[in-house]
MIKE-969226 format. One record per residue: x, y, z of N, C-alpha, C, O, CB in turn. Coordinates in steps of 0.2 Angstrom, whole numbers, plus 5000, padded with zeros to 4 digits. Last residue first. Glycine has a CB too. Layout:
// residues N
XYZXYZXYZXYZXYZ;...
This chain:
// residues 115
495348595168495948615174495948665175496248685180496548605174;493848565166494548585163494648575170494348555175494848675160;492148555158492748505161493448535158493648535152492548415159;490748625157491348635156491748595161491748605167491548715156;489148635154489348575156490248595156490348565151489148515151;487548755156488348735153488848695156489148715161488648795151;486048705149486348725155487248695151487448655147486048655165;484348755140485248705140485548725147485148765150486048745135;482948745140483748805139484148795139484548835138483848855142;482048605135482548655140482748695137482748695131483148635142;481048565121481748595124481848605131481348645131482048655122;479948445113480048505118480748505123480948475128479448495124;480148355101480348365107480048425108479948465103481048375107;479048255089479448295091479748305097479548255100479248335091;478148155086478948145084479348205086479948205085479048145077;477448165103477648125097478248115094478748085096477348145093;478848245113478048255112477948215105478348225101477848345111;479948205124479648165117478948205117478548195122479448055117;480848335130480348315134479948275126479748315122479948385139;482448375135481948365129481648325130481848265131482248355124;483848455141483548425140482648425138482248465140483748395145;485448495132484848515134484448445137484648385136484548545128;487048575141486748505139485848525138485548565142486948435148;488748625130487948665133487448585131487348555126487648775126;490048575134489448575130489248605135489448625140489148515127;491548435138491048515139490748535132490948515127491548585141;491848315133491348335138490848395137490248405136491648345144;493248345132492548345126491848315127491448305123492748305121;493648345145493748405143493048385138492548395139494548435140;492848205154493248215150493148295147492648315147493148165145;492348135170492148165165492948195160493448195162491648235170;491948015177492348005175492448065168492448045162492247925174;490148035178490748005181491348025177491148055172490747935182;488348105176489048115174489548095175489948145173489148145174;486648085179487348075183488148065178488248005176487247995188;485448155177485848125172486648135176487048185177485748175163;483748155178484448155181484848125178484648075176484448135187;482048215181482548155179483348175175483448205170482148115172;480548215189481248265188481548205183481248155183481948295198;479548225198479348245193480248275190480448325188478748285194;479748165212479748235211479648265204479748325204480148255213;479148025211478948085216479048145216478648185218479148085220;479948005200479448025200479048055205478548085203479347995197;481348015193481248025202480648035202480648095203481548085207;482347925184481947965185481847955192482047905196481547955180;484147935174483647895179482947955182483148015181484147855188;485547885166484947925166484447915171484347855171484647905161;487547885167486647845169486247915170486347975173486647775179;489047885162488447925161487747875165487647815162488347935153;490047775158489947835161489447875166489447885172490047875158;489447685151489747665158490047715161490247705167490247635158;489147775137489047705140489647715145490147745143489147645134;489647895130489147915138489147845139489347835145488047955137;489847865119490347895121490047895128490547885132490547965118;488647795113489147775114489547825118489547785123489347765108;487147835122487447855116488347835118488647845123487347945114;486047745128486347775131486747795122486547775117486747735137;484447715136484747745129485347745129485247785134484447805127;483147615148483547675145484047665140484147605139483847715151;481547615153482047585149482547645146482447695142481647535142;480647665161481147675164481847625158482447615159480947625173;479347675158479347625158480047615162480147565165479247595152;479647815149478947815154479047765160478947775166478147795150;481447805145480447795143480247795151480547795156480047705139;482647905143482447855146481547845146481247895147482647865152;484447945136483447945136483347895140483647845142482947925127;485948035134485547975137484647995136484348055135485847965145;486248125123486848105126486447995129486647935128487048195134;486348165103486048125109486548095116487048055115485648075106;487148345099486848245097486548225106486448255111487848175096;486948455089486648425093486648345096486148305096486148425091;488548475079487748455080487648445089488048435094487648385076;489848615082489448525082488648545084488348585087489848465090;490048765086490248705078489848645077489548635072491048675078;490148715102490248755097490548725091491048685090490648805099;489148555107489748595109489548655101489048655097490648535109;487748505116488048525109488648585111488648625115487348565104;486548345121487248415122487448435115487348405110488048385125;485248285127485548325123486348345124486548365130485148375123;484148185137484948225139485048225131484848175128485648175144;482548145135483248155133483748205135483648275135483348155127;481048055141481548115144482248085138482448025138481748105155;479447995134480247985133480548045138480148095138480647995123;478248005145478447995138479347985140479647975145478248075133;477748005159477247955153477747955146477647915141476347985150;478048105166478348035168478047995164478047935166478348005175;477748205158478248195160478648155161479248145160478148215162;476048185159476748185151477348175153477648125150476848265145;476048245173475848155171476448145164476948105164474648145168;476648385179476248365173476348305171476948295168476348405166;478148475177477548475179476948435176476748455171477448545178;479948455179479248475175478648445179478748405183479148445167;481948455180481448455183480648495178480748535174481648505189;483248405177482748425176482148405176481948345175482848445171;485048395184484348375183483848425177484048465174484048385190;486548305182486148355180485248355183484948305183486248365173;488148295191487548285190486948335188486948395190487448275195;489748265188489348305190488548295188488448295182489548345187;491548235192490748195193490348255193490448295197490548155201;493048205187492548225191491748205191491548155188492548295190;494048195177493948145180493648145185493748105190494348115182;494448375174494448305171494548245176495048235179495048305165;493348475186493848445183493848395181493548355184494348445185;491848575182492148525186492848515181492948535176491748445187;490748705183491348685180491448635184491248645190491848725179;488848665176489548725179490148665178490148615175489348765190;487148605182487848625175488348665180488248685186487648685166;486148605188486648545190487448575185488048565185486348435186;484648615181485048635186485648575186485548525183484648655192;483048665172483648625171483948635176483548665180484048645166;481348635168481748675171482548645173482548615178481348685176;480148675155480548605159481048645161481148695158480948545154;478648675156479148705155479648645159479648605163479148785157;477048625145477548605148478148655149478348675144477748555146;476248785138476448715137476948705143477148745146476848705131;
């Protein structure tokens, strides 16, 4: 099956910028939903940003005017630009490829914002 391949995580400081990608193989890719994920220790899973085939994108409250989703379909990738970043931020981020009702995962990459 599809592998999706993560990069961009590691440490920044509070009010920093960091960019994620993930990168796959395969038309499905740029035809279905892409989501950004994150999950801290103890906390759910929640949704960070998504974006369709079509480029319409998702944002989850805390991530509005921060955060933007966007795709590179020349390179089959889609990117999750991070601004203005906060300690409750850090997480381990996945991203998740719509197979119907389901997802296909990433391995996470780890997001930590300190001093």
């Amino acid at each position: 099956q599809v592998q999706l391949v993560e990069s961009g995580g590691g440490l920044v400081q509070p009010g920093g910028s960091l960019r994620l990608s993930c990168a796959a193989s395969g038309s499905i890719f740029r035809i279905n939903t892409v989501g950004w994920y994150r999950q801290a220790p103890g906390k759910q899973r929640d949704l960070v940003a998504a974006i369709t085939g079509g480029g319409t994108t998702n944002y989850a409250d805390f991530a509005k005017g921060r955060f933007t989703i966007s795709r590179d379909n020349a390179k089959n990738t889609v990117s999750l630009q991070m601004n203005s970043l906060k300690p409750e931020d850090t997480a381990v981020y996945f991203c998740a490829l719509r197979m119907g009702v389901s997802n296909h995962w990433g391995q996470g990459t780890q997001v930590t914002v300190s001093s």
